[in-house]
C-alpha positions in Angstrom: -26.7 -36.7 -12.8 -26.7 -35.3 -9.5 -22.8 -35.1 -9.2 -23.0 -33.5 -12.7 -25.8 -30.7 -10.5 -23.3 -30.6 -7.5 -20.1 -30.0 -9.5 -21.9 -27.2 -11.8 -22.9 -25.6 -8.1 -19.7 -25.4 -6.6 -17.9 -23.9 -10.4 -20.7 -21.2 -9.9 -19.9 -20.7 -6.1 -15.9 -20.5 -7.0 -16.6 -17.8 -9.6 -19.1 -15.7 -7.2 -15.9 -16.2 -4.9 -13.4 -14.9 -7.7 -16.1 -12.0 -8.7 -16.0 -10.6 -5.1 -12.3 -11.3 -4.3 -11.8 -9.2 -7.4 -14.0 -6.3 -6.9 -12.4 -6.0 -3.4 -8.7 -6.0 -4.9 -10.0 -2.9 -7.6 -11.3 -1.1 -4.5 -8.6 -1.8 -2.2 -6.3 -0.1 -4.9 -8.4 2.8 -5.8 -8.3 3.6 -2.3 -4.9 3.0 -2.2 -4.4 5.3 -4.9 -6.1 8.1 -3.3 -4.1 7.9 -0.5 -0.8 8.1 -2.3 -2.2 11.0 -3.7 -3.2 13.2 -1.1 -0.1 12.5 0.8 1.8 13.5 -2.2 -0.2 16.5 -2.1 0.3 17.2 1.3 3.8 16.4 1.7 5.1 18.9 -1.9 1.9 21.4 -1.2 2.0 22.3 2.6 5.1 20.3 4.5 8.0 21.0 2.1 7.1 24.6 0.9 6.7 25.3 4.4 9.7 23.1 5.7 7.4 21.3 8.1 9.1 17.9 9.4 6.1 15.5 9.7 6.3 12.7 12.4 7.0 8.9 11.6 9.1 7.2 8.6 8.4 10.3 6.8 9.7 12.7 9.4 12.7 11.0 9.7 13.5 10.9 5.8 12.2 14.7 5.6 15.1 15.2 8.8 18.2 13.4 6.7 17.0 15.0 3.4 17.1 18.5 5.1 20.8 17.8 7.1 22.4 15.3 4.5 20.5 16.8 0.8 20.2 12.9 -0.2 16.8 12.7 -2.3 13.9 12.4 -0.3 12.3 9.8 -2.4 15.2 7.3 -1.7 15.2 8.4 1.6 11.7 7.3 2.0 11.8 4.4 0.1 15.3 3.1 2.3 13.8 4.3 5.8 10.4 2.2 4.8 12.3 -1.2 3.7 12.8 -2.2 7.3 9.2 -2.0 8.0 7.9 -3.7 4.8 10.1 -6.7 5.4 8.5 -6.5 8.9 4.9 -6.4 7.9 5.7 -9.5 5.0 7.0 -11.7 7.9 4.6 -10.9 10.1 1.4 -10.3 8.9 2.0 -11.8 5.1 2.9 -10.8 1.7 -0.6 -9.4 0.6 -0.3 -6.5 3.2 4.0 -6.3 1.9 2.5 -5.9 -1.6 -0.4 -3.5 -0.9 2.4 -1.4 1.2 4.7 -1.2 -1.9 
């Protein structure tokens, strides 16, 4: 009976644990989301109207899009690559996903 009691505690401490890793993954990406938002609103409603080269990865696919005329979007998405294989082997593949 009491490793029936001590096996029905630990299922209910597991799913608190899967309840909270859960809600922290849906907030993680609704704040993710914002951000991809209002840098997409900033980079088509102030930097490119106003051809405005920002600094970073984005600066430097803004700079080769401007000289070369290759799409910025691949740009962006070939001048990151380096840096997500970077942060996977580093730091791990839940920070290489969230990047993505």
């Amino acid at each position: 009976m009491i490793k029936k009691e001590v096996y029905q505690e630990e299922l209910a401490a597991k799913q608190k644990s899967l309840k909270v890793e859960k809600n922290h993954i849906i907030h993680d990406m609704v704040f993710i989301l914002i951000g991809v938002i209002s840098a997409g609103f900033g980079l088509k409603g102030f930097l490119l109207p106003n051809s405005f080269i920002d600094g970073g990865a984005m600066g430097i696919s803004l700079l080769i899009s401007e000289t070369t005329g290759f799409s910025l979007s691949i740009l962006i998405i070939i001048i990151n690559l380096p840096f997500i294989i970077l942060g996977y082997s580093q730091i791990g593949k839940q920070f290489a996903f969230k990047s993505v």
